[in-house]
N, C-alpha and C positions, 0 to 999 in steps of 0.2 A: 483692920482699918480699911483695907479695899471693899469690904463687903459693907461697911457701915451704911444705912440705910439715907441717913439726912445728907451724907458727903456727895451721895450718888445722886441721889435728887437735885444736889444742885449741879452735877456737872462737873463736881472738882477735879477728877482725876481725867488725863487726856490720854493717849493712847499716842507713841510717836513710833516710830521706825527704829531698828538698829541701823550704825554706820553702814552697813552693807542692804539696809535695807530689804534682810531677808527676812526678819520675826520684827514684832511688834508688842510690846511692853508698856504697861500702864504706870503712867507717873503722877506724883501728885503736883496738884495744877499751883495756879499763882492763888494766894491767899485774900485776894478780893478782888471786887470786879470795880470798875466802871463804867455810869451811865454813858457817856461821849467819848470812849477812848476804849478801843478794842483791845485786848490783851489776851497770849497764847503763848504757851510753849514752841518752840517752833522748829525743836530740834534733839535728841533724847542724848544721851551724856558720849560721848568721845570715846573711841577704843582704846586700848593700850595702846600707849607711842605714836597715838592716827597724828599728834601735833608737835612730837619732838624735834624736828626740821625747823617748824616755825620758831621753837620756842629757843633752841639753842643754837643756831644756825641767827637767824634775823635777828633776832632778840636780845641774846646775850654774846652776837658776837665769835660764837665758836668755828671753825672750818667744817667741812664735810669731813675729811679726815679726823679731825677731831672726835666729831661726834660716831665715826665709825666705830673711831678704837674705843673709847667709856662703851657703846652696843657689845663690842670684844669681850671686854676686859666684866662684862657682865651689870655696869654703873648705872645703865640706861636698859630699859625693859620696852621690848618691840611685841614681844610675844608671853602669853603668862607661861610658865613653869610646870613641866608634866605632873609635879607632885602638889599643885593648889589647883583650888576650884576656881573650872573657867563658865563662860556664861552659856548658856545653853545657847 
């Protein structure tokens, strides 16, 4: 699909950053355009855990403590696992 000839021609796939902004990866873009309305990726998918603060902390309410221990206790994933694939 990323080599597909008519997808490139039109620009579908955009190219955004990692979180840390070290490598850059091609994504596939938004599924149609607009004449008067600019539209763009703007930002390439979240790393493990980059939002588990916001999301259980602000969100739903849990302590820092809380969310320490599920990190512990192994519930909550900060980091992938030495025996799965991680992302280049």
């Amino acid at each position: 699909m990323l080599d597909d000839p008519q997808l490139n021609a039109r620009g579908f796939f955009e190219s955004l950053p990692t979180a840390d902004e070290q490598k850059h990866y091609r994504y596939p873009g938004l599924m149609f355009r607009m004449a008067r309305t600019p539209n763009a990726l703007h930002a390439g998918p979240a790393r493990l855990g980059e939002h588990n603060r916001e999301i259980y902390c602000d969100l739903l309410g849990y302590s820092e403590e809380q969310l320490a221990e599920l990190e512990q206790q192994g519930l909550v994933a900060t980091a992938y696992p030495l025996s799965v694939w991680r992302p280049e």
